[in-house]
Chimera marker file (.cmm) of the C-alpha trace (Angstrom):
<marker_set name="trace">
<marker id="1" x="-15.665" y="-10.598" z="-28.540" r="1" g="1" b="0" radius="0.5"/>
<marker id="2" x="-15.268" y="-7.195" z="-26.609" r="1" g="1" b="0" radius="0.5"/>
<marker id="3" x="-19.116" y="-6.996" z="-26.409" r="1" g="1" b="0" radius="0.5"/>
<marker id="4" x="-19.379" y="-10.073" z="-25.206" r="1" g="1" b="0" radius="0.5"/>
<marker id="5" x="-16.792" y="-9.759" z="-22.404" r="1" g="1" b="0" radius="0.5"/>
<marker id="6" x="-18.767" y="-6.246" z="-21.446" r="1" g="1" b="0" radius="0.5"/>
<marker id="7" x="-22.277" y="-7.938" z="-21.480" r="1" g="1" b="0" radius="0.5"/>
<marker id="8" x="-20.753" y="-10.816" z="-18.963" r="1" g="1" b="0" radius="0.5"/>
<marker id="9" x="-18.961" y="-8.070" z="-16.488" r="1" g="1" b="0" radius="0.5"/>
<marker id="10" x="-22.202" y="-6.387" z="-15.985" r="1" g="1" b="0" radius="0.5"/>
<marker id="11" x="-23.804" y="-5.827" z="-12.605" r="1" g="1" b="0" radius="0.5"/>
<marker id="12" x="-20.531" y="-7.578" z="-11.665" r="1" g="1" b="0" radius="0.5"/>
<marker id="13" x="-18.357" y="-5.900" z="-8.883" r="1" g="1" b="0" radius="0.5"/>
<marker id="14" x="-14.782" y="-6.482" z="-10.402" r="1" g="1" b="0" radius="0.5"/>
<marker id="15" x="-11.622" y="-5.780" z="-9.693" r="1" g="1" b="0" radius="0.5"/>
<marker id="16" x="-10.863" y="-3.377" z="-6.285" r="1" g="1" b="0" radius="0.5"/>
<marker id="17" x="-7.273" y="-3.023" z="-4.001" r="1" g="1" b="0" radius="0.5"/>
<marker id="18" x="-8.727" y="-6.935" z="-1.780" r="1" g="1" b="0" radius="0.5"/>
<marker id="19" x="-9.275" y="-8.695" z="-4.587" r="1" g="1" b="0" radius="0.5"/>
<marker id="20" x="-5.897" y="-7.108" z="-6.214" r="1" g="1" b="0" radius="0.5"/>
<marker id="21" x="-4.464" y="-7.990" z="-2.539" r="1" g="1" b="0" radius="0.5"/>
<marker id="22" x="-5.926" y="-11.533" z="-2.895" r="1" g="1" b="0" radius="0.5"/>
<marker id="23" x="-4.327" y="-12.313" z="-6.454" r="1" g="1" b="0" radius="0.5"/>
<marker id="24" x="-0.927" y="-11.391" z="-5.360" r="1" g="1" b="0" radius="0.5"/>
<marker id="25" x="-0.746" y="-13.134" z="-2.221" r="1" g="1" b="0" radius="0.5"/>
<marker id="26" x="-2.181" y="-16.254" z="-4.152" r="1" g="1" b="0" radius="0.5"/>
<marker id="27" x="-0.102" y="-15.746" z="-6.629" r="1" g="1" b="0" radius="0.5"/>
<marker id="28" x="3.207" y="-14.840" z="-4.227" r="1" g="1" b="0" radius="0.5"/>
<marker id="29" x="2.148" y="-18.248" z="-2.191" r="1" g="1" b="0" radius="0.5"/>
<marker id="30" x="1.809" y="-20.808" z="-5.130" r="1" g="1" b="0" radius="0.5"/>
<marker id="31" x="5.278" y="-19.456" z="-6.592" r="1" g="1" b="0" radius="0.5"/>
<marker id="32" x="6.858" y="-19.940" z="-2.475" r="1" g="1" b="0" radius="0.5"/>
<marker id="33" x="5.362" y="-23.268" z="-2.472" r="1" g="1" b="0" radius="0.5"/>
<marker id="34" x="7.645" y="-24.625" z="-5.386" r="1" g="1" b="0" radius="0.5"/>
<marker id="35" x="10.446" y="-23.625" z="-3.693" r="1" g="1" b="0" radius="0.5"/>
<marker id="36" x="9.996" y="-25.397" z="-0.262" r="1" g="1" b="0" radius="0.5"/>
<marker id="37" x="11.488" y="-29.088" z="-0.159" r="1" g="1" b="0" radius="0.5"/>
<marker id="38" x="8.827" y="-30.054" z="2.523" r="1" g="1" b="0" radius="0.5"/>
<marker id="39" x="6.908" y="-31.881" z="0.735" r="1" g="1" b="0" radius="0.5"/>
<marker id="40" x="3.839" y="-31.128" z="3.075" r="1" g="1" b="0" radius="0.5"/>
<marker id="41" x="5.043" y="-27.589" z="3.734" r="1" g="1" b="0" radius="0.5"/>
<marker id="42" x="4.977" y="-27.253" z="0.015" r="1" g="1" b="0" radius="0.5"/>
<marker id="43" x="1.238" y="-28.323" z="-0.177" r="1" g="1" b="0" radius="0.5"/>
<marker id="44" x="-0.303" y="-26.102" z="2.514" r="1" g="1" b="0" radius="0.5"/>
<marker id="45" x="1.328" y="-23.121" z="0.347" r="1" g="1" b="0" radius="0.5"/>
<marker id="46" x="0.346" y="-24.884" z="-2.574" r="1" g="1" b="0" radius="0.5"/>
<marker id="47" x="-3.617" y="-25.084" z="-1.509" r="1" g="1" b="0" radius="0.5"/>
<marker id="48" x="-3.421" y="-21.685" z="-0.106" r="1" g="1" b="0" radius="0.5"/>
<marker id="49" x="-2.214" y="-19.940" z="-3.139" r="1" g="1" b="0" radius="0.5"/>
<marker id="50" x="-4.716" y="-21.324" z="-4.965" r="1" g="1" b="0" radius="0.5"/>
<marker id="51" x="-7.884" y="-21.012" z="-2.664" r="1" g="1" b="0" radius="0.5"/>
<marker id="52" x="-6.808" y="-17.402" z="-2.757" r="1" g="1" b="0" radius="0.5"/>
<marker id="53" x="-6.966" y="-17.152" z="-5.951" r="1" g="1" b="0" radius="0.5"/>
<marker id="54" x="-10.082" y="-18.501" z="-6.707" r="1" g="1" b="0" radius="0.5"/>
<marker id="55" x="-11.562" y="-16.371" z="-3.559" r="1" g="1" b="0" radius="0.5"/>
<marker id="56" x="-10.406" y="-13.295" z="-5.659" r="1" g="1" b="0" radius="0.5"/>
<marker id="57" x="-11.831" y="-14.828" z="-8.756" r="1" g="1" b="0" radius="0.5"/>
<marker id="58" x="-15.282" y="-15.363" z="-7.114" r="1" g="1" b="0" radius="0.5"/>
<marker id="59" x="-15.233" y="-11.299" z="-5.833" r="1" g="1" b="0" radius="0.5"/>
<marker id="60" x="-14.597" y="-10.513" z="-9.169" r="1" g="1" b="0" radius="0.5"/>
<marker id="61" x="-17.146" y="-12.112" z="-10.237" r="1" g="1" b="0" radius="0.5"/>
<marker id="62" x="-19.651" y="-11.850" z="-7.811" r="1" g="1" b="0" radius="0.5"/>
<marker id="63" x="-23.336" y="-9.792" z="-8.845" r="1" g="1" b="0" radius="0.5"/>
<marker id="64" x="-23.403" y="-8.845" z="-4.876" r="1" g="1" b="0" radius="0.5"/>
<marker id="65" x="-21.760" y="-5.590" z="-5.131" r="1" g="1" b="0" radius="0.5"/>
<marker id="66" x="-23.107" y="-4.616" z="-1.941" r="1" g="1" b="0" radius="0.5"/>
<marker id="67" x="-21.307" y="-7.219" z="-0.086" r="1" g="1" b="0" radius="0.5"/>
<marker id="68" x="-17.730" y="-7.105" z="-2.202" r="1" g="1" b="0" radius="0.5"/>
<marker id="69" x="-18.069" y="-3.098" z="-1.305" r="1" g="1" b="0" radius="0.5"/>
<marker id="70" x="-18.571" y="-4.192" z="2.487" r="1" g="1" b="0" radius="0.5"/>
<marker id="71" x="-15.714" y="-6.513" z="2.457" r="1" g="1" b="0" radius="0.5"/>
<marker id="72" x="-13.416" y="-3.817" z="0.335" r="1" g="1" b="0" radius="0.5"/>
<marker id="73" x="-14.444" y="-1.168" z="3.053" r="1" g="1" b="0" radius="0.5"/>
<marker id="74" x="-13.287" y="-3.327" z="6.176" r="1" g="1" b="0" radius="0.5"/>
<marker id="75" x="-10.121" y="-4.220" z="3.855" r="1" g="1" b="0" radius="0.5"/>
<marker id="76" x="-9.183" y="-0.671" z="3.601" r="1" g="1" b="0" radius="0.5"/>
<marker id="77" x="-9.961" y="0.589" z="7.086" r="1" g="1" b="0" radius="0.5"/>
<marker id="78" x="-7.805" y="-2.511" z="8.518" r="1" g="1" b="0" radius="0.5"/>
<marker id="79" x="-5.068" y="-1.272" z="6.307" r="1" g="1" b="0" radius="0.5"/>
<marker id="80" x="-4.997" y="2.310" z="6.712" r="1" g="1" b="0" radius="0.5"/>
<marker id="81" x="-2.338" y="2.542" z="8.844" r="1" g="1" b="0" radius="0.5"/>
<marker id="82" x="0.004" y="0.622" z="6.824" r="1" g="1" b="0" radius="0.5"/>
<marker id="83" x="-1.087" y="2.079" z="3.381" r="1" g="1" b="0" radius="0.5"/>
<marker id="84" x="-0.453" y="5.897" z="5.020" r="1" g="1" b="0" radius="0.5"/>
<marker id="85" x="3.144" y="4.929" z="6.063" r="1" g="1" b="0" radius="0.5"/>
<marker id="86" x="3.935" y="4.223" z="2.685" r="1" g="1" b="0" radius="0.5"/>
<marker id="87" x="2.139" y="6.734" z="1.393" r="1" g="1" b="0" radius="0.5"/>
<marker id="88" x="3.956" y="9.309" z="3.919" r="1" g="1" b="0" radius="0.5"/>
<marker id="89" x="7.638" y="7.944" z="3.238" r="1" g="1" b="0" radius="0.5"/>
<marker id="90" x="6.348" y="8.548" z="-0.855" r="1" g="1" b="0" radius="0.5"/>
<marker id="91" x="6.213" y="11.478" z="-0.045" r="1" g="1" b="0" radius="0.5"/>
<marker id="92" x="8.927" y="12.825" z="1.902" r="1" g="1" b="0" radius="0.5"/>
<marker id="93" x="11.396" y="10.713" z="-1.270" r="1" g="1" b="0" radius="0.5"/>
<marker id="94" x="9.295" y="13.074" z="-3.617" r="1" g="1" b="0" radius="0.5"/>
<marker id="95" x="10.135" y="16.338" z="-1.869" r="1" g="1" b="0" radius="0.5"/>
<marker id="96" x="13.862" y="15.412" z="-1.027" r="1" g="1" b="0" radius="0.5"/>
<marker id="97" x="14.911" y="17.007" z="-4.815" r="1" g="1" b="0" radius="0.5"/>
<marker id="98" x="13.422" y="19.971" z="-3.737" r="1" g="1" b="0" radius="0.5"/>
<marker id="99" x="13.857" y="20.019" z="-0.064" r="1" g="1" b="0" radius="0.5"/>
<marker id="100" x="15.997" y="19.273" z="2.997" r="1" g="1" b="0" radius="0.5"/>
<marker id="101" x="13.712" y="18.108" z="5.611" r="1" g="1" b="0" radius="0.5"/>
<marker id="102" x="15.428" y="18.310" z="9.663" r="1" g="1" b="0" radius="0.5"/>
<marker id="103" x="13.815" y="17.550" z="12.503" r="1" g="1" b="0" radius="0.5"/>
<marker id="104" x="14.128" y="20.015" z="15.511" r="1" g="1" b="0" radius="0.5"/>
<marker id="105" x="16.413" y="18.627" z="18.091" r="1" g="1" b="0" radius="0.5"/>
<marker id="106" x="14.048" y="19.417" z="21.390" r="1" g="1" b="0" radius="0.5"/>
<marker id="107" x="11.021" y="18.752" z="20.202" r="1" g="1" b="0" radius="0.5"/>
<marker id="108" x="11.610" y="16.303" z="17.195" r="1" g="1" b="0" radius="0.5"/>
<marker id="109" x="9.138" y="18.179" z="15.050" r="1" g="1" b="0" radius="0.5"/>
<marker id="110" x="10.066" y="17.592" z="11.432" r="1" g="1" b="0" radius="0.5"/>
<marker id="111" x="10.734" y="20.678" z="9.503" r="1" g="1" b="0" radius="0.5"/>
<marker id="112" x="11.114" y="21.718" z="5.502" r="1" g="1" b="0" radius="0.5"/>
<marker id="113" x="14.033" y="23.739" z="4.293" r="1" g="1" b="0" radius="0.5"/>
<marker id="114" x="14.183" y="24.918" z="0.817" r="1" g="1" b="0" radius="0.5"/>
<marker id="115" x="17.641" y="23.284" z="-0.744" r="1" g="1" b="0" radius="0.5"/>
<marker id="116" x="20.223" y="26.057" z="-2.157" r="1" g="1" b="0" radius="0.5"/>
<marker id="117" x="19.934" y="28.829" z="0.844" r="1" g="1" b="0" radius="0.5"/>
<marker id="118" x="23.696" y="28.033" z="2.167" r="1" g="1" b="0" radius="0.5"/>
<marker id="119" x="23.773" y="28.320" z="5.912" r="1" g="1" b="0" radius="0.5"/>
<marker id="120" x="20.515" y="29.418" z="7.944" r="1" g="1" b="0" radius="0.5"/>
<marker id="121" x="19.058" y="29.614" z="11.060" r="1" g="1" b="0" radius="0.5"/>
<marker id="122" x="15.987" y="27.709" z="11.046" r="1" g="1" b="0" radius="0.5"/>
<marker id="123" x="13.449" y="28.427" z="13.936" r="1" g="1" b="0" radius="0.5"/>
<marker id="124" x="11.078" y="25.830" z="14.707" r="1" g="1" b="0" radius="0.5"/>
<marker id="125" x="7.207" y="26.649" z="14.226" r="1" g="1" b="0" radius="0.5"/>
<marker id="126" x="6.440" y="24.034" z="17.196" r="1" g="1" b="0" radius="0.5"/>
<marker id="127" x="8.040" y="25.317" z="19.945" r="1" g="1" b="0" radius="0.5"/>
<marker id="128" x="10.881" y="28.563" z="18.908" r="1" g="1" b="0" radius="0.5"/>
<marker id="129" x="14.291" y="26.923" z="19.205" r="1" g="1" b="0" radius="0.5"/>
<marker id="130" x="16.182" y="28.159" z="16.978" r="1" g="1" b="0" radius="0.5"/>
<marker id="131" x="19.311" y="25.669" z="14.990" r="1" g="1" b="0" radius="0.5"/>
<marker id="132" x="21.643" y="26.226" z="12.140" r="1" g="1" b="0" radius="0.5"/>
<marker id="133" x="21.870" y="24.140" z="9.426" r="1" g="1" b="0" radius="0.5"/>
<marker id="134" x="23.045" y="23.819" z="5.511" r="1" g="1" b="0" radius="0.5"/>
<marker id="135" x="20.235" y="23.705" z="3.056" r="1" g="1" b="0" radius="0.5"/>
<link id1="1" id2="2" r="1" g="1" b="0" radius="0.2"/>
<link id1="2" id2="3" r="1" g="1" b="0" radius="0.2"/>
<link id1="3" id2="4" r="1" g="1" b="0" radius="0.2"/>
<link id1="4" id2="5" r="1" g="1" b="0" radius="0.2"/>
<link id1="5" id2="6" r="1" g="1" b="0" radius="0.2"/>
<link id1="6" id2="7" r="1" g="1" b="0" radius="0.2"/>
<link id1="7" id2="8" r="1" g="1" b="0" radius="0.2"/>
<link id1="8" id2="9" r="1" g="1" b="0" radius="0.2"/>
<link id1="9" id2="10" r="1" g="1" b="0" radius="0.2"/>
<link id1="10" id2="11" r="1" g="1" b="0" radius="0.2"/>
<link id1="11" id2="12" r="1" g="1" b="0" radius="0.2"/>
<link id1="12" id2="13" r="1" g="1" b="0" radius="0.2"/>
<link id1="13" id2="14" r="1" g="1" b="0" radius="0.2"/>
<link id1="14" id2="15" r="1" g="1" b="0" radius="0.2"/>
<link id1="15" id2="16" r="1" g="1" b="0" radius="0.2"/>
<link id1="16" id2="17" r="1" g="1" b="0" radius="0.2"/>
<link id1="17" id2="18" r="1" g="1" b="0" radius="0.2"/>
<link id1="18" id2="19" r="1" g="1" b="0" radius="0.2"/>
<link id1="19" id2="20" r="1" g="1" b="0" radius="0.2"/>
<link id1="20" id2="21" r="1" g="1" b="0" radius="0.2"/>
<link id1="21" id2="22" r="1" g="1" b="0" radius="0.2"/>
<link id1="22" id2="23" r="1" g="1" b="0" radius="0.2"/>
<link id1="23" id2="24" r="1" g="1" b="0" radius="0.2"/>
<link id1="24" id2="25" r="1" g="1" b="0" radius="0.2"/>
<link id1="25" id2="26" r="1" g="1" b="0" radius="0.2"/>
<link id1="26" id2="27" r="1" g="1" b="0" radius="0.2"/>
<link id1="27" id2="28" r="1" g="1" b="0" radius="0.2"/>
<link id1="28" id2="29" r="1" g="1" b="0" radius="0.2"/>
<link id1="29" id2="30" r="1" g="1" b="0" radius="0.2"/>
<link id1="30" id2="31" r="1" g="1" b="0" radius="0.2"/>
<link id1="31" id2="32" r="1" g="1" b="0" radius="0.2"/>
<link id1="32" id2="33" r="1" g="1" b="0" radius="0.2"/>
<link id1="33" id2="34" r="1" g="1" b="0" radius="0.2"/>
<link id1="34" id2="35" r="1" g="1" b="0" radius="0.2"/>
<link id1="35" id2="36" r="1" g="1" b="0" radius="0.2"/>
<link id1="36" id2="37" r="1" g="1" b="0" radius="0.2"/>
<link id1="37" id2="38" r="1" g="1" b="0" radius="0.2"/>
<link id1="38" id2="39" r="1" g="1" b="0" radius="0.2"/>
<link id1="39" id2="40" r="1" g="1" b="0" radius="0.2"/>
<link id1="40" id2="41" r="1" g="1" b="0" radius="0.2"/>
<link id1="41" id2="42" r="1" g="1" b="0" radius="0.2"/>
<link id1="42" id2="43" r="1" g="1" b="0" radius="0.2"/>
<link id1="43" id2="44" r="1" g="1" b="0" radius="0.2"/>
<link id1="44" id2="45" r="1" g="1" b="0" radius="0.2"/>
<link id1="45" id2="46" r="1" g="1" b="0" radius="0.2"/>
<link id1="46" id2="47" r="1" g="1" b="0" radius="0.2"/>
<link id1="47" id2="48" r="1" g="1" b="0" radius="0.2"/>
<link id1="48" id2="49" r="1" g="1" b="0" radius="0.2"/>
<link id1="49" id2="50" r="1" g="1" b="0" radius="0.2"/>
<link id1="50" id2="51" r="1" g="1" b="0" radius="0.2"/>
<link id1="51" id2="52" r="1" g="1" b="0" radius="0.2"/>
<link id1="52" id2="53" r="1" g="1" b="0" radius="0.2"/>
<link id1="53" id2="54" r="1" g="1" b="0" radius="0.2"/>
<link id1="54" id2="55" r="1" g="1" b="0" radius="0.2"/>
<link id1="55" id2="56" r="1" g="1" b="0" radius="0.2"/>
<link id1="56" id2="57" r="1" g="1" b="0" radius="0.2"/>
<link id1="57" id2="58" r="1" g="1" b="0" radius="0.2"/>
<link id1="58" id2="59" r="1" g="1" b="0" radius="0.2"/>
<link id1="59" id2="60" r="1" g="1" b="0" radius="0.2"/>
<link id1="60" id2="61" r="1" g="1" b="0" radius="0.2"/>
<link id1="61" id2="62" r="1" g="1" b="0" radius="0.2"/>
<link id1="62" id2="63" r="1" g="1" b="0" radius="0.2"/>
<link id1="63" id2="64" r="1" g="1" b="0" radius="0.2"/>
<link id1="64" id2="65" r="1" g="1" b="0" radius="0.2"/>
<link id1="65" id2="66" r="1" g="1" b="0" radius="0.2"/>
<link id1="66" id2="67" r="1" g="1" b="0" radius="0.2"/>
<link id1="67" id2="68" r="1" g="1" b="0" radius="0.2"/>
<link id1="68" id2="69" r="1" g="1" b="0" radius="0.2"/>
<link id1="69" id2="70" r="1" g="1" b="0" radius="0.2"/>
<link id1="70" id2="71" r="1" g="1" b="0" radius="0.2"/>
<link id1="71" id2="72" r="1" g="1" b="0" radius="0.2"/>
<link id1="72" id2="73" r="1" g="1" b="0" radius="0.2"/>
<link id1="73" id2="74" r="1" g="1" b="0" radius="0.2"/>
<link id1="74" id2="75" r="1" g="1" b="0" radius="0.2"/>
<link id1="75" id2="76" r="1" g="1" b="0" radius="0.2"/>
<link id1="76" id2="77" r="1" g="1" b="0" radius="0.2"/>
<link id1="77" id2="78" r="1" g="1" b="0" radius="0.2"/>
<link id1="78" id2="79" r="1" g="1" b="0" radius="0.2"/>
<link id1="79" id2="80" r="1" g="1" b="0" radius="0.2"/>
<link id1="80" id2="81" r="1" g="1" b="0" radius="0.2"/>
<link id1="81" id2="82" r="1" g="1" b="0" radius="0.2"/>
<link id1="82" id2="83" r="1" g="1" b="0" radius="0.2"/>
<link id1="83" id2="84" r="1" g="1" b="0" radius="0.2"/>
<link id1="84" id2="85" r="1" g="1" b="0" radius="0.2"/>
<link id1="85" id2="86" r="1" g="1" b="0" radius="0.2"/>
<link id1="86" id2="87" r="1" g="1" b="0" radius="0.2"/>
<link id1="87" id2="88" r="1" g="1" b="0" radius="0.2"/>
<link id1="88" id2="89" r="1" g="1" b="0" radius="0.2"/>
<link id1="89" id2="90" r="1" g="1" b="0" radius="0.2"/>
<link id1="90" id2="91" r="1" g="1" b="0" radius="0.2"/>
<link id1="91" id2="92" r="1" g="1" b="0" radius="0.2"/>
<link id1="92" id2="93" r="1" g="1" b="0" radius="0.2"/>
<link id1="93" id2="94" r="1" g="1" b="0" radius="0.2"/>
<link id1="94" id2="95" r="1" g="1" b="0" radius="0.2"/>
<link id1="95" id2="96" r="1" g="1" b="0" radius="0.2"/>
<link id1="96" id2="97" r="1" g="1" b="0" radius="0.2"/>
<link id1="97" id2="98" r="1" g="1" b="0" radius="0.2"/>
<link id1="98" id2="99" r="1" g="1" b="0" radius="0.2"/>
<link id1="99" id2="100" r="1" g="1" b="0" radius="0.2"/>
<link id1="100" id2="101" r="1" g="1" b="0" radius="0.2"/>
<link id1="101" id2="102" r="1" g="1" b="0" radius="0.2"/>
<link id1="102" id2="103" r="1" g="1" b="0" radius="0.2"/>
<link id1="103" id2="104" r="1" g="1" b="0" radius="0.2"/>
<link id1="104" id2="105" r="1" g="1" b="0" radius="0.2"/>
<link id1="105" id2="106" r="1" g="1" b="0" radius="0.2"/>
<link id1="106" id2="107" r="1" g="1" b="0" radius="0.2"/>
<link id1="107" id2="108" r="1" g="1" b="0" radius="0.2"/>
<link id1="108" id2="109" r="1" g="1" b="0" radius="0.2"/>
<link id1="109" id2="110" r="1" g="1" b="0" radius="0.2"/>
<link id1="110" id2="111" r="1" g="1" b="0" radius="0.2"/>
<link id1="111" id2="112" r="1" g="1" b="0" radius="0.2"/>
<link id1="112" id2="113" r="1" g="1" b="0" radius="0.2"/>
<link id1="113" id2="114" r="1" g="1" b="0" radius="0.2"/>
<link id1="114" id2="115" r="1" g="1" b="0" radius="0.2"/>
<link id1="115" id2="116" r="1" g="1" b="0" radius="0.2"/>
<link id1="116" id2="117" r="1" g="1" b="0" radius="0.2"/>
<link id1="117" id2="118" r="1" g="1" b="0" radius="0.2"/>
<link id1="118" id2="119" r="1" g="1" b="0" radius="0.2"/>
<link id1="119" id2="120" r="1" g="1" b="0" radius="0.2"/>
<link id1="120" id2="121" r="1" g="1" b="0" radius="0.2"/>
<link id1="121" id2="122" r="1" g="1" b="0" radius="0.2"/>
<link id1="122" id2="123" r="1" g="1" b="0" radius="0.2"/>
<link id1="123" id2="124" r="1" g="1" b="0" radius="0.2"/>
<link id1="124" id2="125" r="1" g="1" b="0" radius="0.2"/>
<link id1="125" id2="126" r="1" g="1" b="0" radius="0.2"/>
<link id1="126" id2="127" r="1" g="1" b="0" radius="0.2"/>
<link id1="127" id2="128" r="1" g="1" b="0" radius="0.2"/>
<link id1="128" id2="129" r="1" g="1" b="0" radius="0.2"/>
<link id1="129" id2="130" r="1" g="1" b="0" radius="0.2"/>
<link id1="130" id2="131" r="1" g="1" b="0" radius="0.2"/>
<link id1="131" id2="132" r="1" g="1" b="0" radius="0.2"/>
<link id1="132" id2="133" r="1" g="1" b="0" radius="0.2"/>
<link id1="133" id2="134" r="1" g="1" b="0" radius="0.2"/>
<link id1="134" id2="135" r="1" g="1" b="0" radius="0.2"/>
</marker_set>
């Protein structure tokens, strides 16, 4: 049965983040459309959700790899923004165990204190003012 499954996904694109993007927000707007007591509000949801999901179904599947990449590619660079913030704010909760991070109060420029230190006068690489803070 696993050989067979393999045989059928090849030269077929698969799964990438769109079509992962597609199946949620199908799956988000069938599970929405239950909830609405509109009965035609319900419906558009309804047929959205599911022409989502069978878009995302038909990338999977699709043999034109060169296209799905095309389409992932636009998906991504449309999204970059969005996808750094998070990726950013990740971040910063990640080094918060480790670090205090102030920002400098003339120029706003974000800096990184090792926790632990007591009291210190921080000087900021940006532009030289000089603050005191706990770390």
């Amino acid at each position: 049965m696993k050989e067979k499954l393999i045989r059928f996904m090849q030269g077929r694109y698969g799964m990438d983040q769109l079509s992962r993007f597609l199946l949620i927000l199908g799956l988000i707007a069938v599970v929405v459309s239950s909830v609405f007591v509109n009965y035609i509000a319900g419906l558009i949801f309804y047929i959205l959700g599911w022409a989502l999901l069978i878009y995302c179904y038909f990338r999977v599947f699709s043999r034109n790899v060169q296209k799905r990449y095309a389409e992932n590619q636009a998906f991504l660079a449309k999204t970059y923004g969005i996808r750094y913030f998070f990726q950013k704010q990740k971040n910063i909760w990640q080094q918060r165990r480790v670090y205090h991070i102030y920002t400098c109060p003339s120029c706003k420029q974000k800096i990184r204190i090792p926790k632990g230190k007591g009291k210190i006068e921080v000087r900021c690489p940006k532009c030289g003012t000089t603050f005191i803070k706990k770390s």
